[in-house]
C-alpha positions as CSV (number, residue, x, y, z in Angstrom):
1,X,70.4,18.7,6.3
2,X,66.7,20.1,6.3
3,X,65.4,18.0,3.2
4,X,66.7,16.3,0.1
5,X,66.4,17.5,-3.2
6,X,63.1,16.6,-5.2
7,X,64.3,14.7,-8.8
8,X,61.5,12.5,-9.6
9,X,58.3,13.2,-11.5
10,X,55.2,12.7,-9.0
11,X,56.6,14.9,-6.9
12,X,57.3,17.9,-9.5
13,X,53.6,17.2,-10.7
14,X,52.2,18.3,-7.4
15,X,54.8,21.6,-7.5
16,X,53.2,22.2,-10.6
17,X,49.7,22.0,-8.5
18,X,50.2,24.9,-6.5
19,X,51.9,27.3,-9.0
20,X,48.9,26.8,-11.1
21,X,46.9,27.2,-8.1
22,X,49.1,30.4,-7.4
23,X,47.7,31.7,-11.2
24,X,44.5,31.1,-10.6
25,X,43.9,32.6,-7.8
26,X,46.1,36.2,-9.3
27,X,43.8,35.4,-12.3
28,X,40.6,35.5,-10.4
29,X,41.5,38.2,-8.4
30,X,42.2,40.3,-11.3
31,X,39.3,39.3,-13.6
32,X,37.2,40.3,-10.2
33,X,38.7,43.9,-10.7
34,X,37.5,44.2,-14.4
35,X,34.3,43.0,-13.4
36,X,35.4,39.8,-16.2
37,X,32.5,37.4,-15.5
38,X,34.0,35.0,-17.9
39,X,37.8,35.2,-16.9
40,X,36.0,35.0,-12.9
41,X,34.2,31.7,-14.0
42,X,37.3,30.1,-15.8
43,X,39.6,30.6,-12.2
44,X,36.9,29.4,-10.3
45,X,36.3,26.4,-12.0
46,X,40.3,26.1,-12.1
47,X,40.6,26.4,-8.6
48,X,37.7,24.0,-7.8
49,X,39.5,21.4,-10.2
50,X,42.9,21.9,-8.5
51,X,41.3,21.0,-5.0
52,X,42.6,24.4,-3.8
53,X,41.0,25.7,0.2
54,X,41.4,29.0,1.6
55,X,42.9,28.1,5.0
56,X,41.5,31.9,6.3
57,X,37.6,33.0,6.5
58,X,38.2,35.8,4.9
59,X,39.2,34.2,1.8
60,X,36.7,31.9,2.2
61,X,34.3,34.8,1.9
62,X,36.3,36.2,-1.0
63,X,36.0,32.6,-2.9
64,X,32.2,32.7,-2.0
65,X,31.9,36.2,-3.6
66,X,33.5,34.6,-6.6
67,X,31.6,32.2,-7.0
68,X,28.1,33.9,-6.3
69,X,28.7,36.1,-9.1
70,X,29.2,32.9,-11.7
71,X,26.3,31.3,-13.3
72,X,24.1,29.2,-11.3
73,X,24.4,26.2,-12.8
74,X,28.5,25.3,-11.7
75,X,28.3,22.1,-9.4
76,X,28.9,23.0,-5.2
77,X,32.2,23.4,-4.1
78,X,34.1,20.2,-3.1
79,X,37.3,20.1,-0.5
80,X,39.8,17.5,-0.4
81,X,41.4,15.9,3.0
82,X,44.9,16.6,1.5
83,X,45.4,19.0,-1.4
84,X,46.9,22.6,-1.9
85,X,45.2,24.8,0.6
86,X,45.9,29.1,0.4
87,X,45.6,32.3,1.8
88,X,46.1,35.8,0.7
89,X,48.2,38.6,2.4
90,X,48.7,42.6,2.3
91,X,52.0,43.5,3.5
92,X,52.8,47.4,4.1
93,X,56.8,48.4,3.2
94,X,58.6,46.5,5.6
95,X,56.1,44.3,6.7
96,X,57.0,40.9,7.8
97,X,54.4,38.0,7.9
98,X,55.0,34.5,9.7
99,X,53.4,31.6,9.1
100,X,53.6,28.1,10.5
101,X,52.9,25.0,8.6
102,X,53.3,21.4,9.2
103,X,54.8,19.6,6.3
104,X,54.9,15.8,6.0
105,X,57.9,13.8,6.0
106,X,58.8,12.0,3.2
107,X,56.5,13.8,1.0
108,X,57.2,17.0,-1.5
109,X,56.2,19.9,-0.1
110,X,56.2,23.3,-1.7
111,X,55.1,26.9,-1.3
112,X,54.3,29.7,-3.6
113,X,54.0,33.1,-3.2
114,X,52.5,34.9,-5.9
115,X,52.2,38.8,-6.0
116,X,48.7,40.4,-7.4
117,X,49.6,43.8,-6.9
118,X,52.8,45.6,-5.7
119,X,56.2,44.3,-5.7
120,X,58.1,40.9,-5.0
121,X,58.1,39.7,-1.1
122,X,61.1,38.1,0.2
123,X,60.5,34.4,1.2
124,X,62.1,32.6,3.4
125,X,61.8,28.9,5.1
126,X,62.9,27.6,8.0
127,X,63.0,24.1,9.6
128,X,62.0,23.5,13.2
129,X,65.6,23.5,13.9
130,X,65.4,27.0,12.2
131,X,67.5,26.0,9.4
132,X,67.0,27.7,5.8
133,X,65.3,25.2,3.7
134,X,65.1,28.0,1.1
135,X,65.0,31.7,0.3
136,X,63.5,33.5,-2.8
137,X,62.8,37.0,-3.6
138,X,61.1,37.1,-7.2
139,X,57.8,36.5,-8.3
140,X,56.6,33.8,-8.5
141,X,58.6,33.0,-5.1
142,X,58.6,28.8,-5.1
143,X,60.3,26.6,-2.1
144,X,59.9,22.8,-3.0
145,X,61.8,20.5,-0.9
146,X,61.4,16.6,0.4
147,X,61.5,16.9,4.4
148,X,63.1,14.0,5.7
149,X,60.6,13.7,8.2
150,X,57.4,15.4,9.6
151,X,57.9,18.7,11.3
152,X,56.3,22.7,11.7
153,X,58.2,25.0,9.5
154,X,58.7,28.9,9.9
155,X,57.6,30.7,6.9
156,X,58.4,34.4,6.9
157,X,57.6,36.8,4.0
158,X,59.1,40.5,4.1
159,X,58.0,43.3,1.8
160,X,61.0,44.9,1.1
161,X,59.7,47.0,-1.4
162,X,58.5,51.0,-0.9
163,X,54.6,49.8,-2.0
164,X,52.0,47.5,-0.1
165,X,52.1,44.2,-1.6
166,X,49.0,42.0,-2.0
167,X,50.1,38.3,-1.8
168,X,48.7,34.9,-2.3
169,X,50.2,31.9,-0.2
170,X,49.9,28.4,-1.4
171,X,50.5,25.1,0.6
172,X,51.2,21.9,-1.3
């Protein structure tokens, strides 16, 4: 059995953590694209409050960006040791992205995948014993489970869609 099923309330706080960290970052990303200085400042400052890091430099740069075109007066950026951390993705038509990730035993753990443009990856999640902890294909994809103790997991994301998809990937 790769986990056991999450039924108390800390643990469904933090899920609710990275699917508003999931919205932010869609809502940042599209407030970008309108050039909405005001919609850019409220997701930035919600990301910042959330704890959320990009785990890639590229979306490091992209936060950075955000952030440089917000008023000067927000206060600096502050990670966290432990805390959602994301990344983004572009996946072609029949792309397939895998991740690694160490999750904690004991401890809820959860990813999101949350499309900006193009349509629904399938998510899937496996154990280190490559057993299916879950599998979504809708968006918002969520996988929230309790491992029973600490160990890497397989994450693989497949555009099975006929258009690119542009994806955010949040760790909780």
């Amino acid at each position: 059995m790769p986990g056991r099923p999450m039924s108390d309330s800390p643990p469904a706080r933090q899920a609710d953590r990275a699917e508003r960290v999931a919205e932010a970052l869609v809502l940042a990303e599209q407030a970008d694209g309108a050039r909405d200085g005001a919609g850019l400042g409220q997701a930035a400052l919600r990301l910042e409050r959330l704890g959320a890091s990009p785990q890639t430099e590229a979306d490091a740069a992209t936060l950075a960006r955000w952030r440089a075109s917000l008023p000067g007066d927000l206060p600096p950026m502050r990670g966290r040791a432990l805390g959602p951390a994301y990344r983004s993705a572009r996946l072609a038509p029949g792309a397939v992205t895998e991740l690694n990730q160490t999750f904690l035993g004991g401890r809820a753990a959860q990813i999101v995948v949350r499309v900006s443009q193009g349509p629904a990856p399938r998510l899937v999640v496996l154990d280190q014993s490559n057993r299916q902890v879950c599998a979504v294909n809708n968006d918002p994809a969520t996988c929230r489970w309790v491992p029973l103790y600490t160990q890497r997991h397989r994450i693989e994301i497949v555009n099975t869609g006929q258009e690119t998809s542009q994806i955010y990937i949040v760790f909780d």
